[in-house]
C-alpha positions in Angstrom: -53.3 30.0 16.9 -53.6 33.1 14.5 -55.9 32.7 11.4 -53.4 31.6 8.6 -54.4 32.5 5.4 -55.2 29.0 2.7 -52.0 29.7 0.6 -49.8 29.3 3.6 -50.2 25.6 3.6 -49.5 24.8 7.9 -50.8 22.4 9.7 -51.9 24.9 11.8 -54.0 26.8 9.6 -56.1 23.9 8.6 -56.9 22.8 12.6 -57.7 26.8 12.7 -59.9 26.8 9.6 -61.8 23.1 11.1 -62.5 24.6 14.4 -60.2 23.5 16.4 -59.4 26.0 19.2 -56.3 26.8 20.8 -56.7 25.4 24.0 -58.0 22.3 22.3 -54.6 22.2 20.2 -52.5 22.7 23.1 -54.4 19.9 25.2 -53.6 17.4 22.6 -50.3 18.2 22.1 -49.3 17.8 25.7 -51.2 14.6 25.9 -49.0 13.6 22.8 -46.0 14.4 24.1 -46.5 12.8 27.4 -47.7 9.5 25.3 -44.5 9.8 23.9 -42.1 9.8 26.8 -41.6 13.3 26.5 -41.7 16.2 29.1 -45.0 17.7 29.5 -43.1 21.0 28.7 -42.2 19.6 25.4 -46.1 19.9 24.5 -45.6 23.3 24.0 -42.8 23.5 22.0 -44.9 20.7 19.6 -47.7 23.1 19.6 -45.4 25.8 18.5 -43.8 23.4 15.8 -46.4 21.3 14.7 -48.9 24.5 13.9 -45.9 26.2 12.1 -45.4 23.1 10.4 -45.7 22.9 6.5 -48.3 20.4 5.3 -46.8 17.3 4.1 -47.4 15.4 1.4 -47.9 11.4 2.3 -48.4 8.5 -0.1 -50.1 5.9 1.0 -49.0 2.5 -0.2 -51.3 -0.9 0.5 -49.6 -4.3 -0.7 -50.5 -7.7 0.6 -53.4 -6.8 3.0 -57.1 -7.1 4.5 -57.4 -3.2 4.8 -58.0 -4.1 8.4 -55.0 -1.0 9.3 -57.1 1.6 7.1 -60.1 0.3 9.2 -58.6 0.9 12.0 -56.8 4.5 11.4 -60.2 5.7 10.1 -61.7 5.1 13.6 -58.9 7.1 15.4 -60.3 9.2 18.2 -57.7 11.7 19.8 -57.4 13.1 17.3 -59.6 12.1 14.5 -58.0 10.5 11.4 -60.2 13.4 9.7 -58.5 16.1 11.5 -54.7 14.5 11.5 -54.2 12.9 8.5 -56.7 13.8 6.2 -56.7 17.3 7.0 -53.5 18.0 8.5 -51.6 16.2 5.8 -52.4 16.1 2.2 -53.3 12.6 1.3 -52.1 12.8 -2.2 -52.5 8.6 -3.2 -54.8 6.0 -1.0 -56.3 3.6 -3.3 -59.1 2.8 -0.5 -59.7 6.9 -0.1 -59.2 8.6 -2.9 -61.8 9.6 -5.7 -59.2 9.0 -9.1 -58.8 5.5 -9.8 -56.9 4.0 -13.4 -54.3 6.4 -14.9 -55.5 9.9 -12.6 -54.3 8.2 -9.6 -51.0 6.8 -10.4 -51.0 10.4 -12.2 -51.3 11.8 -8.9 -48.9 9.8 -7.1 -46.3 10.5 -9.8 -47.0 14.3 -9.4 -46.8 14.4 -5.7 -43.9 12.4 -5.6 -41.9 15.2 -8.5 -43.0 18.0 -6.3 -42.0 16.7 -3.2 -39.0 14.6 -3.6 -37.1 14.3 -0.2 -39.4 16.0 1.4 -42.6 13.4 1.2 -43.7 10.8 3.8 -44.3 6.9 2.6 -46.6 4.8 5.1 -47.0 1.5 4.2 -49.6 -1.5 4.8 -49.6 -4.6 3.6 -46.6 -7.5 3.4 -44.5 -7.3 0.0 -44.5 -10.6 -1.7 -40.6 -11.7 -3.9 -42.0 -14.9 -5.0 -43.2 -13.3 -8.6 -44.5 -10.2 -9.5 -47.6 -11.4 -10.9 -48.8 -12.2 -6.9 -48.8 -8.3 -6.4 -49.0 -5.5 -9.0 -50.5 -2.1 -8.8 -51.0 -0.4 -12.8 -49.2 -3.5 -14.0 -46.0 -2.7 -11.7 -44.7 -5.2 -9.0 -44.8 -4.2 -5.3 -41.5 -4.5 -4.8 -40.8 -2.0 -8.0 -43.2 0.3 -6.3 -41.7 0.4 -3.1 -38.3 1.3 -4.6 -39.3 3.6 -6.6 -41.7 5.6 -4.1 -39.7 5.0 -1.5 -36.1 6.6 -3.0 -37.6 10.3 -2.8 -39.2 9.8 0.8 -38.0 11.3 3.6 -39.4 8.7 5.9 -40.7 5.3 5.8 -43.8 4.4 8.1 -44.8 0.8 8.1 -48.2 0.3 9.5 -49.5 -3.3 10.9 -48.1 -6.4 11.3 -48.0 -7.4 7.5 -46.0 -4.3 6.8 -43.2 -4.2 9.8 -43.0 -8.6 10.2 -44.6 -9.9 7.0 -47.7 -10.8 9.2 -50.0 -13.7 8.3 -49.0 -13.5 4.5 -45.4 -14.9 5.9 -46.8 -17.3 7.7 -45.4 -20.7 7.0 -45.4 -22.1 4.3 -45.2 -18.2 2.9 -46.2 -19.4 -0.8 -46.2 -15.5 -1.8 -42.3 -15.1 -0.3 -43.8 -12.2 1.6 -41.2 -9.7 3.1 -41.8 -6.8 5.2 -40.8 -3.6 4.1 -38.0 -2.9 6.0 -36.3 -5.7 4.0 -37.2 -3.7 0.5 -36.1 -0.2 2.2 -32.6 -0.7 3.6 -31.6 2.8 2.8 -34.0 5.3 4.5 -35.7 5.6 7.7 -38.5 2.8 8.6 -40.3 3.2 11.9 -42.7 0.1 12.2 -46.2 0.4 14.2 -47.2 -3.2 14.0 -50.5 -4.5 15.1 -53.4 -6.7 13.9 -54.6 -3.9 13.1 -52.4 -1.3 15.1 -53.8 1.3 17.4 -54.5 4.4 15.5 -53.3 6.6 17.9 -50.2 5.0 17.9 -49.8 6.4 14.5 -51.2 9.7 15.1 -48.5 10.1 17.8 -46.0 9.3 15.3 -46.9 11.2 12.6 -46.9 14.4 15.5 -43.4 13.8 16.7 -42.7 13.9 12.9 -44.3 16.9 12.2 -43.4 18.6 15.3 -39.8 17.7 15.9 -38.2 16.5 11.9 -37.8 13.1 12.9 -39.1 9.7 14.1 -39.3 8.9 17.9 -37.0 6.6 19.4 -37.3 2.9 18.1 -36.8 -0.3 20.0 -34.9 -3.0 18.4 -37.8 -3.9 15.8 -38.1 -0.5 14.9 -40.6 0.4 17.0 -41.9 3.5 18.7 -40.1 2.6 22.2 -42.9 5.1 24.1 -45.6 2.4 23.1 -43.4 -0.6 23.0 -41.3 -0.2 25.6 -43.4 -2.4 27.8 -44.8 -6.2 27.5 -48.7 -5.5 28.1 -48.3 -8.0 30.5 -46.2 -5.5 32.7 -49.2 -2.7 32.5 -52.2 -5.3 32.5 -55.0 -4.8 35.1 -55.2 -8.4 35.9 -51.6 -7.9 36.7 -52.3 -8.9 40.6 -54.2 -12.1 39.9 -51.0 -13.8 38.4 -49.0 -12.4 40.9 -51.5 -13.7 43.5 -51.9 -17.2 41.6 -55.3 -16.8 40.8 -56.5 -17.7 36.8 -59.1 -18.5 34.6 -59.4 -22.3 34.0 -62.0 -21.8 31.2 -63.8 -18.7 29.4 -66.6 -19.1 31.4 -65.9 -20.7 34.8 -66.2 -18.6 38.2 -62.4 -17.2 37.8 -63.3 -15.8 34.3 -66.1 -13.8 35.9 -64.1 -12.3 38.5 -61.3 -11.0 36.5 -58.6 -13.3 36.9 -55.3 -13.4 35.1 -55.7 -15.4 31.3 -52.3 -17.1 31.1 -53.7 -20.1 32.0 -55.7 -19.9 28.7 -52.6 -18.7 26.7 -52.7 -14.9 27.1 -49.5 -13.7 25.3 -49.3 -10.7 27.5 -45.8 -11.5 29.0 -44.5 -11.6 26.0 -46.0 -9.0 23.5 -45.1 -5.5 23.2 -47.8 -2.9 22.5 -49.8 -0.1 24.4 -53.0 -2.1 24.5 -53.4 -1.9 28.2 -53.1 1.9 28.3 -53.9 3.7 25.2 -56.8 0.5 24.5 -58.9 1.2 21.7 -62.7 2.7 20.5 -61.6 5.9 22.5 -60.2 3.8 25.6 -63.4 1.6 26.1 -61.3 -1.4 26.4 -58.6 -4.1 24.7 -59.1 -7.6 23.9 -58.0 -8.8 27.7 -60.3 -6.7 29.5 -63.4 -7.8 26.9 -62.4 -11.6 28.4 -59.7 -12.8 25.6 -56.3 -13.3 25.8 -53.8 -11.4 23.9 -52.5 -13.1 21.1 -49.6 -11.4 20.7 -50.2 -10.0 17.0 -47.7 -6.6 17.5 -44.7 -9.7 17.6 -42.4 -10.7 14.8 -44.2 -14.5 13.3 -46.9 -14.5 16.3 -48.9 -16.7 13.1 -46.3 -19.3 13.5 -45.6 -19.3 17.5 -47.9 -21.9 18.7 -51.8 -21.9 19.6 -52.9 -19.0 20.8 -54.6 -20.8 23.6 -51.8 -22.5 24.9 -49.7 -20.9 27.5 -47.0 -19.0 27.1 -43.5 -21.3 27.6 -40.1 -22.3 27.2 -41.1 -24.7 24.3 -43.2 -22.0 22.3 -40.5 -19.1 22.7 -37.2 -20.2 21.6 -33.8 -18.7 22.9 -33.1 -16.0 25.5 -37.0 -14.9 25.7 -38.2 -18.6 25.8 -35.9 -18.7 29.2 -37.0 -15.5 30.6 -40.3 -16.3 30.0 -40.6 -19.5 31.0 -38.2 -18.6 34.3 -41.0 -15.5 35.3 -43.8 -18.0 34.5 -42.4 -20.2 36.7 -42.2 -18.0 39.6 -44.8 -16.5 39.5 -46.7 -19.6 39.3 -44.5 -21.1 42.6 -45.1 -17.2 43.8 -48.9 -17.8 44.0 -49.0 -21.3 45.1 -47.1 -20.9 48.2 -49.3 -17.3 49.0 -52.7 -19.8 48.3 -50.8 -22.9 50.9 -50.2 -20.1 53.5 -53.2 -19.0 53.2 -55.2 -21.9 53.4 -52.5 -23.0 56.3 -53.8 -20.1 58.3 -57.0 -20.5 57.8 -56.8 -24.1 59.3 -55.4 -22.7 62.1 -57.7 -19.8 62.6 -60.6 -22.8 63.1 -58.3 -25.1 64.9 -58.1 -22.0 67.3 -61.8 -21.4 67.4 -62.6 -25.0 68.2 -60.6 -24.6 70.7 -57.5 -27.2 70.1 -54.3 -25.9 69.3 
């Protein structure tokens, strides 16, 4: 990438002015586009797009939330929330990271939003609660009067979390707040949702590339989903994967089969059933996801995971309702009779293997 001068706004001439190198740009962007379910090739062409790019401007909106999602996009890896969003995009409102507070911030949203009406990205954390506007108000103005309002002049809509796609724990029965997600307040622009408890932060890096690079959201799954990182159950990409095919499970946390490795389910491992890129993009720069550090996954990139059952039960027919109770109780079922026939056979020819050698037949 050529040297850009500062008044030319790109994202490229920020990576330029931070360091990063040309080869480095083009290795991430490749990576991106495979993570995307794109061509390799189509790496290049986001290289070529994303640098010529003009620096967006992106409010960030938090409602009914732990800040757990902020958490988690400031520990982003490849690439850094430093060099992507912070750098890459101007930040111009984040309660959590910005330096105004009082009247200079909603000063500052008001201003981006004037300048860059149509043209602006909204990403969203945090349920929105209808049950009164006293339950959540920013500068004395209800969420859901902030959400309109922000939201008519965006170009996009990016949910982030569970809270902000589903409604998340704050919709959790008996939902006192009426918490809604957003997609239910924004009916009348684009809303891709990365949910998560907190979502993977590369997820949303990925996102905000394909944006950048391409002028519009990837392909969504029926929740509004990125379908390259929800296309699968985690279930399906899991490493323990074999050891319910073979039958073989953890009874308890901390019994022999836990040590080895075996397959959770027994213990209520929502793999088959939840959605997300946990077993392949993982998280803390791919050290690991919850199933690999020994728990099972609770499922928290579903619609009402709060509300589904114990997360330590196993997954059934009785705790998924409808068409995905069947198939998941139907798979369950034979994988289960799978792996006890392979353990009978295998413990029938083992008898018969000593038989032999004891010489009776």
């Amino acid at each position: 990438m050529k040297r850009n001068t500062a008044a030319a706004r790109t994202v490229g001439s920020f990576l330029v002015d931070r360091g990063v190198s040309r080869r480095s740009f083009l290795k991430y962007c490749i990576a991106t586009a495979t993570s995307l379910g794109l061509s390799p090739m189509m790496g290049s062409v986001m290289a070529e797009n994303l640098a010529k790019a003009k620096r967006p401007s992106v409010i960030y909106l938090s409602f009914q939330e732990c800040t757990g999602c902020m958490e988690s996009l400031t520990r982003a890896f490849s690439p850094s929330v430093e060099n992507l969003i912070l750098n890459s995009i101007s930040l111009d409102y984040n309660h959590t990271l910005m330096a105004p507070s009082g009247h200079a911030a909603e000063a500052a949203r008001e201003e981006a939003m004037a300048e860059n009406y149509g043209s602006y990205l909204v990403i969203v954390d945090g349920a929105i609660p209808t049950g009164g506007p006293g339950f959540c108000t920013v500068a004395g103005h209800d969420a859901q009067d902030i959400m309109r309002e922000v939201a008519a002049g965006a170009a996009a809509v990016i949910s982030i979390g569970t809270c902000a796609s589903y409604g998340g724990i704050p919709k959790a029965n008996p939902n006192p707040t009426g918490a809604v997600p957003v997609s239910e307040i924004v009916t009348d622009k684009p809303v891709v949702n990365i949910p998560g408890c907190p979502p993977i932060p590369e997820v949303m890096a990925a996102t905000l590339a394909h944006f950048l690079s391409f002028g519009s959201l990837p392909e969504l799954d029926e929740f509004g989903r990125p379908m390259a990182f929800f296309g699968n159950t985690i279930h399906d990409r899991c490493y323990r994967r074999p050891f319910y095919d073979e039958g073989k499970f953890a009874k308890t946390f901390d019994d022999e089969g836990a040590r080895r490795g075996y397959c959770l389910y027994e213990l209520g491992c929502k793999g088959p059933t939840t959605y997300n890129a946990c077993a392949t993009v993982k998280w803390n720069n791919t050290t690991s996801f919850p199933i690999e550090s020994g728990h099972g996954c609770i499922g928290c990139s579903e619609p009402d995971f709060w509300d589904k059952g114990s997360f330590y039960a196993p997954v059934s027919a009785g705790l998924f309702s409808g068409k995905e109770g069947l198939i998941i109780g139907t798979v369950a079922g034979a994988a289960l009779g799978a792996g006890a026939a392979w353990n009978a056979r295998r413990k029938r020819n083992k008898r018969l293997a000593e038989q032999g050698e004891g010489g009776t037949s």
